[in-house]
N, C-alpha and C positions, 0 to 999 in steps of 0.2 A: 385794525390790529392784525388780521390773518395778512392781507397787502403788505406790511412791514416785515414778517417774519419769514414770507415766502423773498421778498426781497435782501434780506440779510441772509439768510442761505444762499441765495445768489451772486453773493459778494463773498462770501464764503466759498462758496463753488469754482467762484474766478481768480481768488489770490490762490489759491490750490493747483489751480492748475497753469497760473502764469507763473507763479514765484518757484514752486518745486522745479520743474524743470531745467530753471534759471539755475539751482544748485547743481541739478548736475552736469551742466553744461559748464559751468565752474570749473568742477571736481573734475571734469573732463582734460579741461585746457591746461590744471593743473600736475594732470597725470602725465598730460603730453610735454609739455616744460620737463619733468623729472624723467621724461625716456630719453627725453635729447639728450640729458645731463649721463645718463647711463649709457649711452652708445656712441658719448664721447672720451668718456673715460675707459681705463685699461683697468679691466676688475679680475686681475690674477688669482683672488680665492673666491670667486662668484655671489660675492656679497649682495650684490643687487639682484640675482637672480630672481626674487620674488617682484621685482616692480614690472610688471607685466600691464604694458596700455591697452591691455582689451577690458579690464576691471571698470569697473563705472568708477570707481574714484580709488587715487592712490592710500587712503588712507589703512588700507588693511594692509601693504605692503611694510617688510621688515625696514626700520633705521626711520620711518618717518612719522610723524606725529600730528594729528589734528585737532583742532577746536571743537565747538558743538556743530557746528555749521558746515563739518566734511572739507574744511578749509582747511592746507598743509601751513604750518606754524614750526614746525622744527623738523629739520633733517640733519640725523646724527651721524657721520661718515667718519668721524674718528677713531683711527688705527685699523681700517680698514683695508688697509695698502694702496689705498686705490692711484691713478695717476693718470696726468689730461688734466683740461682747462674748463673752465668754466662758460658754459653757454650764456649767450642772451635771453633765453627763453626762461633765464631761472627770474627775473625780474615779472613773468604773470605769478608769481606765488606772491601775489600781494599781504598776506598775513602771515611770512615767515618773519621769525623773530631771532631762528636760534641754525647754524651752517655752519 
């Protein structure tokens, strides 16, 4: 019994420390898609000012919205004035729903 329980703590110890970091490596790439998108647009009232990609994940940032999982699902840009195209890089935000 005590072999089983020190072993499930071990399996415990490994998804922990495999799977977390995998989120913020995520939240990461997801930050990084969303600066492209801001340093290609012309933000005349500095509306993106807070999307800052040194943040471990964009989801604190103003206009964007995440899941439980630190995963961007909506970014609201509306009447924002903003103007510029839309990047490539907005297609890793695999769990947007709502642009």
């Amino acid at each position: 019994m005590r072999d089983e329980g020190v072993m499930l703590l071990f399996m415990v110890c490994v998804i922990i420390v495999v799977v977390h970091p995998l989120k913020l490596v995520s939240a990461n790439l997801e930050g990084d898609a969303l600066h492209s998108l801001r340093v290609n647009f012309d933000d005349p009232n500095s509306v993106l000012q807070s999307w800052d990609p040194t943040l471990v994940n964009p989801c604190t940032w103003f206009h964007v919205t995440c899941n439980n999982d630190n995963s961007v699902i909506r970014v609201d840009l509306g009447n924002a004035a903003l103007s510029g195209t839309l990047v490539p890089q907005i297609g890793l935000l695999k769990n947007l729903q709502y642009l």
